[in-house]
C-alpha positions in Angstrom: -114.1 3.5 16.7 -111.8 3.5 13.6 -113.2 5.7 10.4 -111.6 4.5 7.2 -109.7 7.7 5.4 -111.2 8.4 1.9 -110.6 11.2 0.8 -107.3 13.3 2.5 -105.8 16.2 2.0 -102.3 17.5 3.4 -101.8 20.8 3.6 -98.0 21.8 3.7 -97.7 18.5 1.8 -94.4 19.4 -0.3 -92.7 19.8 2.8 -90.5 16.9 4.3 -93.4 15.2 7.0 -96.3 16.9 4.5 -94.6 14.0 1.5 -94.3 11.0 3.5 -97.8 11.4 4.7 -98.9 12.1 1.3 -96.8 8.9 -0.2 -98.7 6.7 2.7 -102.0 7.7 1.8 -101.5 7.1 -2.2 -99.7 3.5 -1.2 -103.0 2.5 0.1 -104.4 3.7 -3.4 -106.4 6.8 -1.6 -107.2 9.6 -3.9 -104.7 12.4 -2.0 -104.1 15.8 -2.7 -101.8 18.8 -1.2 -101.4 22.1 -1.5 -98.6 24.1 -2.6 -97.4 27.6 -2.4 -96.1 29.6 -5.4 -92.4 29.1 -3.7 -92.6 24.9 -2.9 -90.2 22.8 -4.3 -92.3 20.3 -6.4 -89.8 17.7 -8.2 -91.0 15.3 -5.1 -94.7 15.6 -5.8 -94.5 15.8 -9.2 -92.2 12.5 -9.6 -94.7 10.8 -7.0 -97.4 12.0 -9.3 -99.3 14.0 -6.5 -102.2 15.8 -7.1 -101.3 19.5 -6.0 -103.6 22.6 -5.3 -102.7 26.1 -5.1 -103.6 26.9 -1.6 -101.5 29.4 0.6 -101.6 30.1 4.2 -102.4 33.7 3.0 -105.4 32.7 1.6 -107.9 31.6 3.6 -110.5 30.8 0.9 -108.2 29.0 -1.2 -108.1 26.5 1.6 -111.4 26.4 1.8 -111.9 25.8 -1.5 -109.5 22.9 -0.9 -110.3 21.2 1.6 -114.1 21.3 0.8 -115.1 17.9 0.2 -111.8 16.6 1.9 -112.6 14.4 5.0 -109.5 14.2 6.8 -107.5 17.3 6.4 -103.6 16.3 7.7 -102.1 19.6 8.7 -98.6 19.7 8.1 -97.9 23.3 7.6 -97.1 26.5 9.7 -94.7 29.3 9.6 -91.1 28.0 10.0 -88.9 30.4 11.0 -86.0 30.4 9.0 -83.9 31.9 11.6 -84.5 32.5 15.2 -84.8 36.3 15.1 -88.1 38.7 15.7 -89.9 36.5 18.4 -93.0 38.1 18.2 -93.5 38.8 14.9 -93.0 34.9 13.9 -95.3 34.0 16.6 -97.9 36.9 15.1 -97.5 35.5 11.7 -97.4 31.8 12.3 -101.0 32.2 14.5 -102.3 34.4 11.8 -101.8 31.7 9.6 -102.9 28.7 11.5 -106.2 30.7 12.3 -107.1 31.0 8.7 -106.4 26.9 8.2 -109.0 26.4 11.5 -111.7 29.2 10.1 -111.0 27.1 6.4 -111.7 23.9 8.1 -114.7 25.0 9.6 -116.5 26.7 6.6 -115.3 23.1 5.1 -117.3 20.6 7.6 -114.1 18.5 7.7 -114.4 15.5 9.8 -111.1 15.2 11.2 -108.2 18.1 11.2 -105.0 16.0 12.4 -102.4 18.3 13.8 -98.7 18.3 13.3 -97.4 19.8 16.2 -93.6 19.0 17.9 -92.6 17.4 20.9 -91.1 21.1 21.7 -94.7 21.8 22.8 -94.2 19.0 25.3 -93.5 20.9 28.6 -91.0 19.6 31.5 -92.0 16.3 33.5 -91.6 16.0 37.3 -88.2 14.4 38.0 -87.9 10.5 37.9 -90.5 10.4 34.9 -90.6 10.8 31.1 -92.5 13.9 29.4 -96.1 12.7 28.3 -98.9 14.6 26.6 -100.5 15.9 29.7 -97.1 18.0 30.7 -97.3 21.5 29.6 -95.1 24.7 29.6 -95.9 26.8 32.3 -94.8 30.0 30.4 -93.0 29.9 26.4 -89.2 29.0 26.9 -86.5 31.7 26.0 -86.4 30.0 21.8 -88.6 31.3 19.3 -88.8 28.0 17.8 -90.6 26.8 21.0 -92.7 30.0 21.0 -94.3 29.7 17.6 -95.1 25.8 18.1 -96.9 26.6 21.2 -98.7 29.6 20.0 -99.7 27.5 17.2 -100.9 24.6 18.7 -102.5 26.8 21.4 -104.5 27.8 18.8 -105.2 24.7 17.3 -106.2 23.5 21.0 -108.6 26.5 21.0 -109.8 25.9 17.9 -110.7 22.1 19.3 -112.5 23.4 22.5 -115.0 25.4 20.6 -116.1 22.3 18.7 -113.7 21.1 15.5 -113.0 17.6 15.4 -109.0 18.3 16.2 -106.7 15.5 16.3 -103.4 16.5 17.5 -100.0 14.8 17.5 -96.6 16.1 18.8 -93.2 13.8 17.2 -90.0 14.2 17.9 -86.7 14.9 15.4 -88.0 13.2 12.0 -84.8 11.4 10.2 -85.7 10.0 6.6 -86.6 10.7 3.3 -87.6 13.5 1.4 -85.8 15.7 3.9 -85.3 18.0 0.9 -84.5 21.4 2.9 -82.1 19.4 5.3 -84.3 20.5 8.3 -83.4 17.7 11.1 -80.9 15.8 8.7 -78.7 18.9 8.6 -75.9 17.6 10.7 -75.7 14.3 7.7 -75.2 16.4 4.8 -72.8 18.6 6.7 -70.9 15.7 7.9 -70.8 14.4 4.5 -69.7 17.6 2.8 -67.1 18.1 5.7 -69.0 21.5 6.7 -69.5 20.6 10.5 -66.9 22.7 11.9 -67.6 21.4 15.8 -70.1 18.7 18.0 -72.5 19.4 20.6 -73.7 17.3 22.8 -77.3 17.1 24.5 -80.4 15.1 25.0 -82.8 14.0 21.7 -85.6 12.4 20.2 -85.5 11.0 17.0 -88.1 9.1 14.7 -87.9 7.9 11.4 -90.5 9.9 9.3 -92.0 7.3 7.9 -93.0 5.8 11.0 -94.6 9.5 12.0 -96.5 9.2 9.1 -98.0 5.8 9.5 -99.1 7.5 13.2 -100.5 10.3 11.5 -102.7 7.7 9.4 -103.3 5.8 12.6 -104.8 9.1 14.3 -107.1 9.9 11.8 -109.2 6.4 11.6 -108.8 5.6 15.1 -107.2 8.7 17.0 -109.5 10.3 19.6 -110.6 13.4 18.8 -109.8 16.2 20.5 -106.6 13.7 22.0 -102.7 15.6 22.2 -100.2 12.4 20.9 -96.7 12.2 21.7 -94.9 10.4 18.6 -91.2 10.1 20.0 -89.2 6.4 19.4 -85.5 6.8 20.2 -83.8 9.0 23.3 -80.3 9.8 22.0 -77.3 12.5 22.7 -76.6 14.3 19.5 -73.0 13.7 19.8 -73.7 10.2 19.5 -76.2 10.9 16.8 -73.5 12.8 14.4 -70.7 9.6 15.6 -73.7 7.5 13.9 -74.0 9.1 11.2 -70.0 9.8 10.4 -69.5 5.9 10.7 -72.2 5.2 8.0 -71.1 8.2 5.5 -67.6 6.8 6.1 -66.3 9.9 7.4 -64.7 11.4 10.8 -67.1 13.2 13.4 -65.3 16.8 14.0 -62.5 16.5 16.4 -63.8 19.8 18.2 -66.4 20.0 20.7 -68.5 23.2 22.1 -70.4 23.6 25.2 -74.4 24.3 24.7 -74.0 27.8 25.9 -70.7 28.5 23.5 -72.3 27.0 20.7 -75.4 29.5 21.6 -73.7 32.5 21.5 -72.0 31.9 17.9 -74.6 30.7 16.5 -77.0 33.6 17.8 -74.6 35.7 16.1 -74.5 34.0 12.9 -78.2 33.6 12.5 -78.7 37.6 13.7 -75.8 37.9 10.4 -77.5 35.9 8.4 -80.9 37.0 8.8 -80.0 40.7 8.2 -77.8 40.0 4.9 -81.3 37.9 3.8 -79.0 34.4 3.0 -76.9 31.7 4.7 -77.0 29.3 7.3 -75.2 29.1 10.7 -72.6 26.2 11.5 -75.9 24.9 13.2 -79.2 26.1 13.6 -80.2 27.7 16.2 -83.2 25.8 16.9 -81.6 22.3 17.2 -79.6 23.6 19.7 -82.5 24.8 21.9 -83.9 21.4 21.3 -80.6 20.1 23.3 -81.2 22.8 25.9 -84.6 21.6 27.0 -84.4 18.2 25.9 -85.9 15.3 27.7 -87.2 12.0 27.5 -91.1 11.4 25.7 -93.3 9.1 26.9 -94.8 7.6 23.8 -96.4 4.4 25.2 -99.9 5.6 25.2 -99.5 6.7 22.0 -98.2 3.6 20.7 -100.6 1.3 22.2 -103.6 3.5 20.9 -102.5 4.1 17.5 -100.2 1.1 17.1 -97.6 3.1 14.9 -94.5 1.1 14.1 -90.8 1.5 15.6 -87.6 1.6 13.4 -84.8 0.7 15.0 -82.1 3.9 15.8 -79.3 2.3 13.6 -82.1 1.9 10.6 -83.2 5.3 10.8 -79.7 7.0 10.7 -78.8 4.9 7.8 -82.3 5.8 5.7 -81.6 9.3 6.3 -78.0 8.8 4.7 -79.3 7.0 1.8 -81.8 9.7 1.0 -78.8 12.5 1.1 -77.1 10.1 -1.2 -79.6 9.2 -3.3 -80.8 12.6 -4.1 -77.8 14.1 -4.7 -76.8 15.8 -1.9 -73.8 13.7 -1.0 -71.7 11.8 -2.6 -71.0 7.7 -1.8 -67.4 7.5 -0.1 -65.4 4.4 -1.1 -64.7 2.4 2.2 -68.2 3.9 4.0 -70.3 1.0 6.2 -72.7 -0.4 3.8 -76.3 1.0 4.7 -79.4 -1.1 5.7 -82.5 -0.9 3.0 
């Protein structure tokens, strides 16, 4: 039974995800607003001409007070930890905070809460089969990254069994624009600043965002509630990924190649470094990695066929992801680089 969208809010909507959704919902000329922290980044929204609200995870009555006469609340927020460090205090603080967003949407009577979850909550299929929505973890994975999505959407699941209308999807690595922290992308603008010192190799998912956006949209006039969506398009090794990307940006892929459990080890250290100096960034996060270590393939047809969200093709989605690194500045154009699709 679809239920038209009329009046969304996305909370966590200066983030990468939190933007496209936001820029889908005012293409179709729907009165959106997100909220921002003190700390967001706002050139994006503010060039898009995006109505922002004050509303931090903190704050439980701010969100409230913004999502009250909001029907569809998209929730794209959620502690990210910036390094993969303290287990259990991210996983305290991220389910603090998704617990005051639930309690917010309750004392709010929203109608739909659509869920942003990751396909790292996606636990391991039996062999000979692709991982599907059904497939859980049977206890958190040794990655804090994985422990904080699934204590979250636990939560969120919980949250849905005692009665709010939960809608909850689960995509795989976004590639695209407004990618403005280089979250996913990373591994572009370090390939075209010449800052990748190494490849690793290991099994992804990735998704343009756009397309993860348009599936968000989808869920909340048509989704079933209380439904787990897995929103995954293209199965790909990340060494093949970065050769992708290093043939579009004109450049050369790093001759050098790690192991996983090499790469693991330096890049523990460097995040542990980085993380008590309070600055810096490993030669790769530590979470992309673990996303090669328990990679697999998503089974996304149900999804698809119920929500009818569109698939860019794996070349496109590389190259829209370049041109946004360009485009904003990150990069420079290269004379002599493969021209990129539009």
């Amino acid at each position: 039974m679809t239920a038209p969208i009329r009046h969304p809010l996305v909370v966590g909507g200066t983030g990468f995800l939190g933007l496209n959704i936001a820029r889908a919902l005012q293409e179709r000329g729907l009165p959106v607003a997100i909220t921002r922290r003190e700390s967001s980044i706002t050139f994006v929204p503010r060039k898009l001409k995006l109505e922002m609200v004050a509303a931090a995870l903190e704050d439980e009555d701010a969100l409230a007070r913004a999502m009250t006469g909001r029907d569809v609340v998209f929730f794209t927020a959620g502690h990210y930890p910036r390094y993969s460090v303290d287990g259990a205090a991210q996983v305290a603080q991220a389910v603090a905070g998704v617990r005051r967003a639930l309690a917010a949407a309750r004392r709010a009577g929203v109608r739909r809460f659509v869920y942003t979850s990751s396909v790292t909550t996606i636990g391991p299929a039996p062999a000979g089969r692709p991982a599907g929505a059904d497939d859980e973890w049977p206890a958190p994975p040794d990655s804090v990254y994985f422990a904080v999505k699934l204590a979250m959407e636990r939560e969120v699941r919980r949250a849905a069994a005692a009665g709010l209308p939960v809608i909850i999807l689960c995509p795989s690595g976004c590639l695209g624009r407004y990618d403005i922290k280089a979250g996913t992308g990373f591994f572009v603008v370090a390939l075209g600043a010449g800052t990748l010192p190494y490849r690793v190799d290991g099994p992804l998912d990735v998704i343009a965002v756009e397309d993860v956006a348009a599936a968000h949209l989808a869920a909340a006039e048509r989704g079933r509630v209380g439904a787990r969506y897995v929103i995954a398009a293209h199965a790909v090794g990340a060494a093949e990924l970065i050769a992708m990307a290093a043939r579009r940006l004109g450049v050369e892929p790093p001759a050098a190649q790690l192991g996983l459990g090499e790469a693991l080890d330096r890049n523990r250290r460097q995040e542990a470094e980085c993380a008590r100096l309070g600055r810096g960034r490993p030669d790769i996060p530590v979470e992309f990695l673990d996303m090669l270590r328990f990679g697999q393939r998503y089974d996304a047809e149900p999804a698809r066929a119920e929500l009818g969200f569109p698939t860019t093709p794996l070349a496109a989605v590389v190259d829209q992801a370049c041109e946004w690194f360009i485009r904003a500045g990150y990069l420079r154009p290269r004379a002599g680089r493969d021209s990129l699709e539009a």
